[in-house]
C-alpha positions in Angstrom: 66.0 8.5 31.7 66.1 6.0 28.7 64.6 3.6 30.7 61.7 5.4 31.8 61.1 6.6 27.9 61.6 3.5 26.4 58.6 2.6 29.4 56.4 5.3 28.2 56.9 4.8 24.5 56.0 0.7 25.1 53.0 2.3 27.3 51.8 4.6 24.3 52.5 1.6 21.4 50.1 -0.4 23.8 47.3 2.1 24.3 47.5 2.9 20.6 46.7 -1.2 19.6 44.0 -1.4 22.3 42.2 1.5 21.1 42.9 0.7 17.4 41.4 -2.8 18.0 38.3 -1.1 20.4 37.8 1.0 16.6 37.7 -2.6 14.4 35.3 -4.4 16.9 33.2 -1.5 17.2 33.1 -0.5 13.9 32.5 -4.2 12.7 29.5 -4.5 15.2 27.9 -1.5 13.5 28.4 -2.9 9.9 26.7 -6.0 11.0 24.0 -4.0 12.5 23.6 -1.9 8.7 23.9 -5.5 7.1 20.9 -6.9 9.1 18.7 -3.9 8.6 19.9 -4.1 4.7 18.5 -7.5 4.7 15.2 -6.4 6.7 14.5 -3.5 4.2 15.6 -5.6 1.2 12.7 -8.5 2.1 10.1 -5.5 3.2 10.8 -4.3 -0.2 10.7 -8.0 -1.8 7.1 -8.5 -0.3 5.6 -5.2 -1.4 7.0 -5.9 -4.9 5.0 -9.4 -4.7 2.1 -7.8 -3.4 2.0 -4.8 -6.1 2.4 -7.5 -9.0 -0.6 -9.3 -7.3 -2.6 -6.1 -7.3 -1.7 -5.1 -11.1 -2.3 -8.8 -12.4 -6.0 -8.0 -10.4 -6.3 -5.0 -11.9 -5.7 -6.1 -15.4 -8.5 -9.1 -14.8 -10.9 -7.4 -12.7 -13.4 -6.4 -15.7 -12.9 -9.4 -17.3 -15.8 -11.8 -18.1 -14.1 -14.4 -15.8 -13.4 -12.0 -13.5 -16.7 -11.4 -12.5 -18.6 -14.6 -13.0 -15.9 -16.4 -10.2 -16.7 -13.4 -7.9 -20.7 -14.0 -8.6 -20.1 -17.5 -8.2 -18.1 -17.6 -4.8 -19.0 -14.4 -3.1 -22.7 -13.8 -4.1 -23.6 -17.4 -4.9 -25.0 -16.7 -7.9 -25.5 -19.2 -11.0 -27.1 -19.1 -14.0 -30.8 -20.1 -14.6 -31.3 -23.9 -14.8 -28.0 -24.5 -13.5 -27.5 -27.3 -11.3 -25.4 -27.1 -8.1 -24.2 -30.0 -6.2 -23.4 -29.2 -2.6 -20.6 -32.3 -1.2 -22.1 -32.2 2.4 -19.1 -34.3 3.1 -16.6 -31.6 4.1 
């Protein structure tokens, strides 16, 4: 009789550190899983900060003299009168 619970307790010891260590691996494969969607939302949230600081620095300049001579310049190609424009047909 000792024999066979001296068996079951080395049987239950046994299942006990194979489900304990099932818990760690599992657990740490979900933590890595959190830590790589941390690092996903953390640049998502890095890029929209760099975009919004784009779009206030624009919105601070956008009635600005400069402002809207470049944009009349390079997307309406206007100039002023009697200004010359040289064209580099070399590009």
């Amino acid at each position: 009789m000792k024999n066979i619970s001296g068996l079951l307790k080395k049987i239950l010891v046994l299942m006990f550190i194979i489900y304990f260590l099932y818990t760690i691996i599992a657990q740490q494969k979900t933590l890595n899983s959190y830590a790589q969607e941390k690092e996903k939302y953390n640049d998502n949230i890095e890029t929209a900060q760099e975009e919004q600081n784009e779009l206030n620095e624009m919105k601070e300049n956008i009635n600005s003299d400069e402002y809207i001579e470049q944009i009349a310049r390079e997307k309406l190609g206007m100039y002023y009168p009697n200004e010359r424009v040289y064209i580099d047909i070399e590009k």
